[in-house]
C-alpha positions as CSV (number, residue, x, y, z in Angstrom):
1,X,68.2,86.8,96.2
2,X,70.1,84.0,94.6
3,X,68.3,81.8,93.0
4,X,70.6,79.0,92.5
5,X,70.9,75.8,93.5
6,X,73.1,75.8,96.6
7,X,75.6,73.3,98.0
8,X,73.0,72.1,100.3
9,X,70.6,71.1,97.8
10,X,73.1,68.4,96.3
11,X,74.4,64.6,97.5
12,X,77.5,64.9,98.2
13,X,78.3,61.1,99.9
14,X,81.4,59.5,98.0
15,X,80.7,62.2,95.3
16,X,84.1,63.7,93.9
17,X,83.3,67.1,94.1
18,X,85.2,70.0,92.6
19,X,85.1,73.2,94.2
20,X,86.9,76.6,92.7
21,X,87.8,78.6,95.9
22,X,89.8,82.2,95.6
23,X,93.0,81.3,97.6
24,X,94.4,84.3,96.3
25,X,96.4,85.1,99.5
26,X,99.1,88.0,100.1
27,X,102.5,86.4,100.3
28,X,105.9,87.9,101.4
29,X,108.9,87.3,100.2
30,X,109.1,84.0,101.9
31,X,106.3,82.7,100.9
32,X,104.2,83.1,104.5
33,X,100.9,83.6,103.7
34,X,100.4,87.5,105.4
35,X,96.4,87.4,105.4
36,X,94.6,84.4,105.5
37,X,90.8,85.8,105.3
38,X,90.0,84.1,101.8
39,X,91.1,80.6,103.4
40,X,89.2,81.2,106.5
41,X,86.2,82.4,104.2
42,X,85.9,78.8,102.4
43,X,85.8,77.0,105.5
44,X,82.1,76.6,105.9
45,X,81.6,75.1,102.5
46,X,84.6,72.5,102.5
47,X,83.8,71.4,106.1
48,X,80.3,70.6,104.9
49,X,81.3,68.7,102.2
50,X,83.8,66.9,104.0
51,X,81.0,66.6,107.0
52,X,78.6,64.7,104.2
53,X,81.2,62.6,102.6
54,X,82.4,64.1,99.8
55,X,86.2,63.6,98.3
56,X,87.1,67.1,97.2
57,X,89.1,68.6,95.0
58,X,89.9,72.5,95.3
59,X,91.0,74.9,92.9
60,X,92.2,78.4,92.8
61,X,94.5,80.8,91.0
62,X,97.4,82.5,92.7
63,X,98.5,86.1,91.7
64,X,99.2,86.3,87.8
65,X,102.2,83.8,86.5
66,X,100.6,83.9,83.1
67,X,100.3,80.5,81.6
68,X,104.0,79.7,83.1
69,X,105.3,77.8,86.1
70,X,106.5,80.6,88.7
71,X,107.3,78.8,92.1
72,X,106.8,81.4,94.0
73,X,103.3,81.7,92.9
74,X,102.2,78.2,94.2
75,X,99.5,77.6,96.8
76,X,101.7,74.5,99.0
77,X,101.8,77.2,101.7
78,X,98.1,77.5,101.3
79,X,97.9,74.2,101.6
80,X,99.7,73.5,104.5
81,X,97.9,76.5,106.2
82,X,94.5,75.0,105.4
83,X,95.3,71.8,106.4
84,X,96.1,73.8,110.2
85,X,92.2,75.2,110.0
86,X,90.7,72.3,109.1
87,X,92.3,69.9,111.4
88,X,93.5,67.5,108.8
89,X,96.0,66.8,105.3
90,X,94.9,68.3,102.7
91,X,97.3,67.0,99.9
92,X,99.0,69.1,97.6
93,X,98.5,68.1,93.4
94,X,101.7,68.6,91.7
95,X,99.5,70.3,89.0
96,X,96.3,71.0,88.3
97,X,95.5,68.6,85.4
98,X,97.7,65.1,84.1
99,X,98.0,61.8,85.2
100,X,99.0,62.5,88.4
101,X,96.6,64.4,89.4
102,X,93.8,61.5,88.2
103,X,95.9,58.8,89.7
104,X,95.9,61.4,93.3
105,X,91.8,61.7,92.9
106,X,90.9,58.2,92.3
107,X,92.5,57.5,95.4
108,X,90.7,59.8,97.9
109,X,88.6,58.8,100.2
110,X,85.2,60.2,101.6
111,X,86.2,63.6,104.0
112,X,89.4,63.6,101.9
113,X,90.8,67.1,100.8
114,X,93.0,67.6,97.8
115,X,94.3,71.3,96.8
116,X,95.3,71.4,92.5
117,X,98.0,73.3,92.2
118,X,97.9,77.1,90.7
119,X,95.5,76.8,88.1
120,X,97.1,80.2,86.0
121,X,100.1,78.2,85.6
122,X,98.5,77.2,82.4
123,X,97.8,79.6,79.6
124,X,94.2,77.7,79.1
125,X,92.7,78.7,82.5
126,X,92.6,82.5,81.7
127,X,91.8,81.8,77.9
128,X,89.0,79.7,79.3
129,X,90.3,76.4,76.7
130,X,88.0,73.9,76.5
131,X,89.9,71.3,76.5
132,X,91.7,72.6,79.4
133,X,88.3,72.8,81.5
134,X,87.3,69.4,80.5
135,X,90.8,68.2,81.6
136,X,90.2,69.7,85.0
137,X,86.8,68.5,85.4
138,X,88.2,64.8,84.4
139,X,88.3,63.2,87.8
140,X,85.0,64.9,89.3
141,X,81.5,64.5,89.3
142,X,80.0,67.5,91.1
143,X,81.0,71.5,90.6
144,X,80.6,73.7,93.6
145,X,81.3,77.4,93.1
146,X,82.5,79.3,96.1
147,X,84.8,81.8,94.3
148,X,83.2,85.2,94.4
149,X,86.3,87.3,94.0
150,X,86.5,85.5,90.2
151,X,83.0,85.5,89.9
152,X,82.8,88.2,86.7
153,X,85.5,86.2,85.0
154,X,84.5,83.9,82.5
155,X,87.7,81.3,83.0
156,X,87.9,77.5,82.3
157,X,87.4,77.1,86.3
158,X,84.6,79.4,86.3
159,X,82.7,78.9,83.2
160,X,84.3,76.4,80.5
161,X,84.2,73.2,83.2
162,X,80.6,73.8,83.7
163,X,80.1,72.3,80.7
164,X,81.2,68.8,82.0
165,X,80.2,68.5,85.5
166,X,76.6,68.6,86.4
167,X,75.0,69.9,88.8
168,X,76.5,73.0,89.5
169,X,76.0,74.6,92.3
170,X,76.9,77.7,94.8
171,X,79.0,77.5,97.4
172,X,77.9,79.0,100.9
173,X,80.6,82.3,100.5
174,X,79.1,82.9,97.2
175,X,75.5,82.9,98.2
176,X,76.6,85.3,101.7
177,X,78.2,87.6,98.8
178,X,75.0,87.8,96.2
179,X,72.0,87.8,99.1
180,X,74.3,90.9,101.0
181,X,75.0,92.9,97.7
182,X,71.7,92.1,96.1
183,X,70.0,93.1,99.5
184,X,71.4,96.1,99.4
185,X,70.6,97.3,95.6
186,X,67.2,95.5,95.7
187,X,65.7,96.8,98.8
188,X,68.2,98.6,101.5
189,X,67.5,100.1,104.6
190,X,66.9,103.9,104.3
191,X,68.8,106.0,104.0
192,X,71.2,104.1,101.6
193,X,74.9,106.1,101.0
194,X,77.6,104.5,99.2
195,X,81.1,106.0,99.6
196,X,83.4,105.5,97.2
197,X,87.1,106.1,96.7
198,X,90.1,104.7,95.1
199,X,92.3,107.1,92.3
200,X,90.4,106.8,89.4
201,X,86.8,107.6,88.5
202,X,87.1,105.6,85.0
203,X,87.0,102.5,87.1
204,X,83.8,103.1,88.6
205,X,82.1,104.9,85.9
206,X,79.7,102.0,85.5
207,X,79.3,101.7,89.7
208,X,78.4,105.5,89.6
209,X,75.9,105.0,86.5
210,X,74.0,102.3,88.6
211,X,74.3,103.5,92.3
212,X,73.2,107.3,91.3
213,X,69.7,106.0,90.8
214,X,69.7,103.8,93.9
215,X,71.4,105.5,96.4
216,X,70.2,108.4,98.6
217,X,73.6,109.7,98.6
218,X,76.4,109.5,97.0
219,X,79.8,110.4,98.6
220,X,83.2,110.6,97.1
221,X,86.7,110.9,98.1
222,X,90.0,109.4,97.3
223,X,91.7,110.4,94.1
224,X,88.5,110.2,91.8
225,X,87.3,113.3,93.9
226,X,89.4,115.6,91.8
227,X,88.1,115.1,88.6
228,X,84.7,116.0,90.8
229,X,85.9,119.4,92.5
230,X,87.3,120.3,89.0
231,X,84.2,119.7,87.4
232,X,82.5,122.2,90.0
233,X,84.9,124.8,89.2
234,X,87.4,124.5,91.6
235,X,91.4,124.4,91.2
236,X,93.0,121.2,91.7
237,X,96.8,122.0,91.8
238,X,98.9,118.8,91.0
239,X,96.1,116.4,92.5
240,X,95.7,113.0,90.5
241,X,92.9,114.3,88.0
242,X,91.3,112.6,84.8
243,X,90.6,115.4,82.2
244,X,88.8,113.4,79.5
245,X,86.9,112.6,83.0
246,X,85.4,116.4,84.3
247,X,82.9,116.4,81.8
248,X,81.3,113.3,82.4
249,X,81.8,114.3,86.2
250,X,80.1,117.7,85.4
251,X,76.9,115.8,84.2
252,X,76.4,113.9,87.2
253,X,77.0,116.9,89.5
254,X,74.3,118.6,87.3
255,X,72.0,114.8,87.5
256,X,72.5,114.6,91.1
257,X,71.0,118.6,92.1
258,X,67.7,117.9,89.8
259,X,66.9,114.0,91.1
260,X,67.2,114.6,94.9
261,X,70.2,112.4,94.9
262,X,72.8,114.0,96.4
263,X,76.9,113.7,95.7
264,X,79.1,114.9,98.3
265,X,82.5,115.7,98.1
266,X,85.6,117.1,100.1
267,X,84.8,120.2,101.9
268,X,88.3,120.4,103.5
269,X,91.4,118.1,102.3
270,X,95.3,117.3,103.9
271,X,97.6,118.5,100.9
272,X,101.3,118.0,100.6
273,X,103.9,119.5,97.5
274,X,105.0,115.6,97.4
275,X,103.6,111.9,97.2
276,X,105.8,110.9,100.0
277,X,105.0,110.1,103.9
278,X,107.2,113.0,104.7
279,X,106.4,115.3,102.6
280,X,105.0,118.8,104.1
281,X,101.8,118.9,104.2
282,X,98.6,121.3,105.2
283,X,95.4,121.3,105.7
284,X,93.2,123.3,103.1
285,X,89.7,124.0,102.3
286,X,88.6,122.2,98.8
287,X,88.8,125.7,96.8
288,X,92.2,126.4,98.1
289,X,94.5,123.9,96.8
290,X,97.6,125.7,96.0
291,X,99.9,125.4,92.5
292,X,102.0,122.9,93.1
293,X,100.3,121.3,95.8
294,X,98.2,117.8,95.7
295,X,95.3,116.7,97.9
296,X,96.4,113.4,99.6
297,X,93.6,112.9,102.1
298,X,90.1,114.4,103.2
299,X,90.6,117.0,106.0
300,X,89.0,116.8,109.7
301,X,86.1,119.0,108.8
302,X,85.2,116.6,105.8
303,X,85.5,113.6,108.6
304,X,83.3,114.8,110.8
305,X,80.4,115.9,108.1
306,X,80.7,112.5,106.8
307,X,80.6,110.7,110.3
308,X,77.4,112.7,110.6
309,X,75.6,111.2,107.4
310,X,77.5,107.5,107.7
311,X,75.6,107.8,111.5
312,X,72.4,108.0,110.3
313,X,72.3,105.7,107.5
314,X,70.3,102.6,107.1
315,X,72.3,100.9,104.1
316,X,76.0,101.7,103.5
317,X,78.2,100.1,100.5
318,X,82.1,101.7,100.8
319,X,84.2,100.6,97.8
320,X,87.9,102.6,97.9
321,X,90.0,104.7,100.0
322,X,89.9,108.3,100.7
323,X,93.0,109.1,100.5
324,X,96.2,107.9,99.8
325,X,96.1,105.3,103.0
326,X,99.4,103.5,102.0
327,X,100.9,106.4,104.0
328,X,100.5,106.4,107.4
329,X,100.6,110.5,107.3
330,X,97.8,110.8,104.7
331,X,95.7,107.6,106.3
332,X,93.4,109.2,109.1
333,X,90.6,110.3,107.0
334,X,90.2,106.0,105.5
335,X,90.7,104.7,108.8
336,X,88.1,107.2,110.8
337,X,85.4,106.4,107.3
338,X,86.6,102.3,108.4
339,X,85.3,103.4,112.7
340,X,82.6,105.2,111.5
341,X,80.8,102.6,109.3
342,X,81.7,100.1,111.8
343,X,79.9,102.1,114.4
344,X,77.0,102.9,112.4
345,X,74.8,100.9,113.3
346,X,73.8,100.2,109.6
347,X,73.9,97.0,107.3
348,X,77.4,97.8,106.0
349,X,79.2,96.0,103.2
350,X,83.1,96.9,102.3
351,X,85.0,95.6,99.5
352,X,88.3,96.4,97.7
353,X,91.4,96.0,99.5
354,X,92.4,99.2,100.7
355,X,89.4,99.5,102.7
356,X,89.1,96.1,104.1
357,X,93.0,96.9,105.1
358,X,91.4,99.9,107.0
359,X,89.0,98.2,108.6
360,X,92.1,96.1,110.2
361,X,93.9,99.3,110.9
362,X,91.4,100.4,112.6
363,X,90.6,97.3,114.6
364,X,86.6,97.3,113.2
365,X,86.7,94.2,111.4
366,X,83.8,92.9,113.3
367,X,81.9,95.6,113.6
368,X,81.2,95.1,109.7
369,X,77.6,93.3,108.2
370,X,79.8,92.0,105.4
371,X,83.3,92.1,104.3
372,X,83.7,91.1,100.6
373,X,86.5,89.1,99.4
374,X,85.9,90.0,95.8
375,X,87.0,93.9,94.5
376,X,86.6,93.4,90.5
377,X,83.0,90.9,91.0
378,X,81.8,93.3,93.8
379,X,82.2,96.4,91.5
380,X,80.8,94.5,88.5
381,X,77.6,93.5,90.6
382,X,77.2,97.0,91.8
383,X,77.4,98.3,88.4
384,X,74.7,96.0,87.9
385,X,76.5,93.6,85.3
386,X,75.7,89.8,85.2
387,X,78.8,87.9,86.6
388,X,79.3,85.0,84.3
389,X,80.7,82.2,87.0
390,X,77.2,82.8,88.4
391,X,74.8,82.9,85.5
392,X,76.3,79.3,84.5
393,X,75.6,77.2,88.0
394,X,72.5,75.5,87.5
395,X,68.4,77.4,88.8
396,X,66.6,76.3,91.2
């Protein structure tokens, strides 16, 4: 579990504390926030510190302007949404560093909320500058991670400001995120399956490596699940598939039959001749994917085998889609995975967006142990890596 010193172990009282949040909320085109889960997920830590007196200063990244000013990359609508959840102004920094934004912190009061402005608007946060992170820590005295989904980058807000604020110390979304995920790896309920999906299996080449001797088994779909059937000898037709990959996938296929770790893939898959909603599409057993064709989604009998093991699992981790779910024709076999897992039964953690979208879809939100709100630090911590945002907060 995490042993780091946690937001309740520090005074807060008249302490200007500086928290790094992951306000990286979907916007439209308008600038309406269209999913406001990483807001709502902060909530417990700022309250407390505004409950024990603390002046705080929040700080997040929005999208990727790369070290420039985009306006419609700023957080004001964040801002003015989280100042709706928590029942009171929270006041918007023109920036995230300059005088302003000293002159706006020296004259907040205890329980008084102040929100920097886009932190990647400047090249330095990304670069992790140091004189960048010591501008940002200027007007605070206290550091309070509770940014998970940035937890495996080492950025000035992250890392570098560490070096000027003391103590550091986790927020209470980052210690739910560590205790699930290490709970899982460290000692899950039997039997432990991860599913994993998504279109590439050189992404999670280092989640496979780890999982493989954790797991009890190990099931694939999605788009990486080509690169699997190929390796096993099967024709894949025009389905996404990673050459360089099938050998690589070949020796796990071979790891997985002599350790009693098992790998499953499609039996059955929904094909179409195009990527397009409309395209025509059949349903075809995993060795008979026609030239020309592409898989697009697991097939019914696939579905039904997998509800069987997700059912009786103790421990599930489900990182990726299983098909290509941005298309409502080729989403059923995500969304039944999504019911399933909800239904299970099991400790269950999701991450990466496609599936927590599916969990929505499928109205199973709540039926969920944990829902991450980090998709890069949540592979990197199953691949075993050490996130660096967390090594750098102070031990108990």
């Amino acid at each position: 579990m995490l042993n780091k010193l946690s937001i309740m172990d520090i005074k807060l009282r008249e302490k200007c504390a500086f928290i790094r949040v992951d306000f990286n909320v979907p916007l439209d085109g308008s600038q309406n926030i269209t999913d406001d889960t990483r807001i709502r997920a902060s909530l417990p830590t700022i309250d407390h510190a505004v409950d024990r007196g603390a002046k705080l200063i929040l700080a997040s990244h929005l999208g990727r302007p790369k070290g420039k000013v985009v306006p419609e990359m700023s957080l004001r609508p964040v801002a003015e949404r989280l100042s709706e959840l928590l029942g009171r102004q929270v006041l918007m920094a023109p920036d995230c560093i300059g005088e302003k934004v000293l002159e706006m912190a020296s004259e907040l009061r205890a329980g008084e909320v102040m929100l920097l402005e886009n932190l990647r608007f400047h090249g330095g946060e990304t670069s992790n500058d140091e004189a960048f992170a010591k501008a940002l820590a200027g007007p605070a005295e206290v550091y309070v991670n509770d940014a998970f989904g940035t937890a495996h980058r080492a950025h000035a807000s992250t890392v570098g400001i560490t070096q000027f604020l003391s103590p550091r110390a986790a927020g209470f979304l980052l210690q739910k995120e560590i205790e699930y995920f290490d709970g899982a790896l460290a000692a899950p309920e039997r039997p432990f399956i991860a599913l994993l999906g998504g279109a590439k299996i050189s992404t999670k080449i280092p989640v496979i490596e780890n999982l493989m001797s954790k797991v009890d088994k190990l099931l694939i779909g999605g788009g990486m699940a080509f690169t699997f059937l190929k390796a096993g000898g099967l024709e894949t037709g025009n389905s996404l598939l990673e050459k360089e990959m099938v050998e690589l996938a070949e020796g796990y296929l071979r790891r997985s039959g002599g350790s009693g770790k098992e790998i499953l893939l499609p039996q059955d898959l929904v094909i179409a001749r195009e990527f397009d909603n409309d395209a025509e599409s059949r349903i075809v057993s995993a060795d008979g994917i026609p030239a020309g064709w592409m898989g697009l989604d697991i097939g019914p009998q696939t579905i039904e085998n997998w509800k069987g093991v997700i059912g009786g699992a103790g421990t599930i981790v489900w990182n990726g889609p299983m098909g290509a779910f941005e298309m409502p024709s080729f989403s059923r076999g995500t969304v039944e995975i999504a019911r399933a897992v909800a239904e299970s039964g099991a400790v269950s953690i999701v991450g990466g967006g496609d599936s927590v979208a599916a969990l929505d879809v499928a109205g199973v939100r709540e039926g969920i142990s944990h829902v991450s709100t980090g998709g890069g630090a949540s592979l990197d911590f199953l691949a075993g890596k050490t996130l660096p945002a967390i090594e750098v907060l102070d031990d108990k």
